[in-house]
N, C-alpha and C positions, 0 to 999 in steps of 0.2 A: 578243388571244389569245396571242402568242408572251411580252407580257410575264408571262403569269403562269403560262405554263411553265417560263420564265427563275424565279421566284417559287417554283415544284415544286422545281426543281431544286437553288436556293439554299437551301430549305428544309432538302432531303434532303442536302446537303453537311454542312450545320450540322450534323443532327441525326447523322451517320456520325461526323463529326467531333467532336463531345460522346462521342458513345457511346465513343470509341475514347481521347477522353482519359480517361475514366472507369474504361475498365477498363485501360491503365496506371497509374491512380494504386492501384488494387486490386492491383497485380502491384508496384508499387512499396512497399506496405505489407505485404504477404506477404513481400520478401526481407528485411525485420528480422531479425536472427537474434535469438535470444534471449539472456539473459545468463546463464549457471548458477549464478552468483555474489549477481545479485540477486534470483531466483528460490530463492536457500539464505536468504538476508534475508528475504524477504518471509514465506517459512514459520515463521522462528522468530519473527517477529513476530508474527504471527498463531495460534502456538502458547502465545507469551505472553499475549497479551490472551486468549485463551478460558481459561486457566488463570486470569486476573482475573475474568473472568465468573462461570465455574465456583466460585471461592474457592478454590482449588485452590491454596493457599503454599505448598506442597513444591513443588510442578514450577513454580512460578514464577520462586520463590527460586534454585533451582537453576539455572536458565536465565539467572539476574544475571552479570556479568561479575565479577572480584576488585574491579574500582576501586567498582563499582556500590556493591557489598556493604556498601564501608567507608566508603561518602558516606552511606546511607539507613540511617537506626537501626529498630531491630525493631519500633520504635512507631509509625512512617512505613509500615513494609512491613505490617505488621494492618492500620493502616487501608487502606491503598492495597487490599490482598485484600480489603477486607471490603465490596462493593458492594450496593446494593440488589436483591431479587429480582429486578427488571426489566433487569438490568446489559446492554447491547450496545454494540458498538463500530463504526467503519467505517475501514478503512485506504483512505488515499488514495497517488495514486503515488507511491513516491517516488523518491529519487535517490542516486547515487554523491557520498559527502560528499569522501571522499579513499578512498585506494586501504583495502580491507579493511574502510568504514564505510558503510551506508547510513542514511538519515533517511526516516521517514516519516511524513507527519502524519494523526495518529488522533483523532479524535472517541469519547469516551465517554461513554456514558450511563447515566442510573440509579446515579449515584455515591452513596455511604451520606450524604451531606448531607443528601438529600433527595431523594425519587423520579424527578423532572423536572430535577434537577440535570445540566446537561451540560458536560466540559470538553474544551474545545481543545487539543492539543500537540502532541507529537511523541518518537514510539521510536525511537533509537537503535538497530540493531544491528552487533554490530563481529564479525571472523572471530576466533576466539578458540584456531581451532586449523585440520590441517588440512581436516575438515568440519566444524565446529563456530562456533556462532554465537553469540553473546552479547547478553544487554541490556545496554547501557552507562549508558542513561538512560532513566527512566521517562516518561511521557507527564504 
C-alpha cells in the first residue's frame, strides 16, 4: 500500500514537472522578438514571387535591384514572368546572409516548361534604401 502511494506521488511530481517545463519552453519561444528587417525581406519576397505568379513584369521588374537588372537580359526576365496558369510558390525560412541581405529558399511551381514543372532555389533580397528592398537574384 504505501509503495504505490510512494508511485501517486512520483507520478504527480513528474507530471507538475513536465507541465512546468512545458510551459517554460512556451514562455521561452514567446520572448523571441521579431526582426523588422527580416520581416521587410520576407514581404518583398513574397511581393515578388506573386507578381511572377500574377505575370505581372512591371512590378516585378521594378522590384529587381540595378545589379539584378544588368545580370538578367529581357529574354530571361519574359520567360522567368511568363509561368503556367497553375504557377505557385512556397517560401521557406530564411536567413541573415550578411548585414542588409536575406536568402530564402523558394519552391516554384507550374513553371511555363511544362505544368508539373517544379524548381528549386533561392531569392535574394537586399535593403536597397532606407525602407526599400530589392531582388538581387532570381530563384
Amino acid at each position: 500500500m504505501r509503495s504505490q502511494g510512494m508511485r501517486c506521488r512520483a507520478l504527480l511530481l513528474i507530471t507538475f514537472l513536465s507541465a512546468n517545463c512545458w510551459a517554460h519552453t512556451l514562455r521561452a519561444k514567446r520572448s523571441v522578438k521579431p526582426d523588422p528587417a527580416y520581416s521587410a525581406a520576407l514581404q518583398a519576397a513574397d511581393r515578388f514571387l506573386h507578381a511572377w505568379q500574377t505575370q505581372d513584369h512591371e512590378a516585378g521588374i521594378m522590384m529587381l535591384s540595378d545589379g539584378a537588372r544588368q545580370r538578367i537580359s529581357p529574354e530571361q526576365l519574359e520567360e522567368f514572368f511568363s509561368p503556367a496558369a497553375n504557377a505557385a510558390f512556397e517560401i521557406q525560412h530564411g536567413k541573415l546572409h550578411k548585414a542588409g541581405e536575406y536568402v530564402f529558399p523558394v519552391v516554384l511551381f507550374g513553371l511555363a516548361e511544362s505544368s508539373g514543372h517544379v524548381r528549386f532555389g533561392q531569392i535574394v533580397i537586399v535593403k536597397a534604401g532606407k525602407n526599400d528592398w530589392a531582388v538581387e537574384r532570381l530563384p
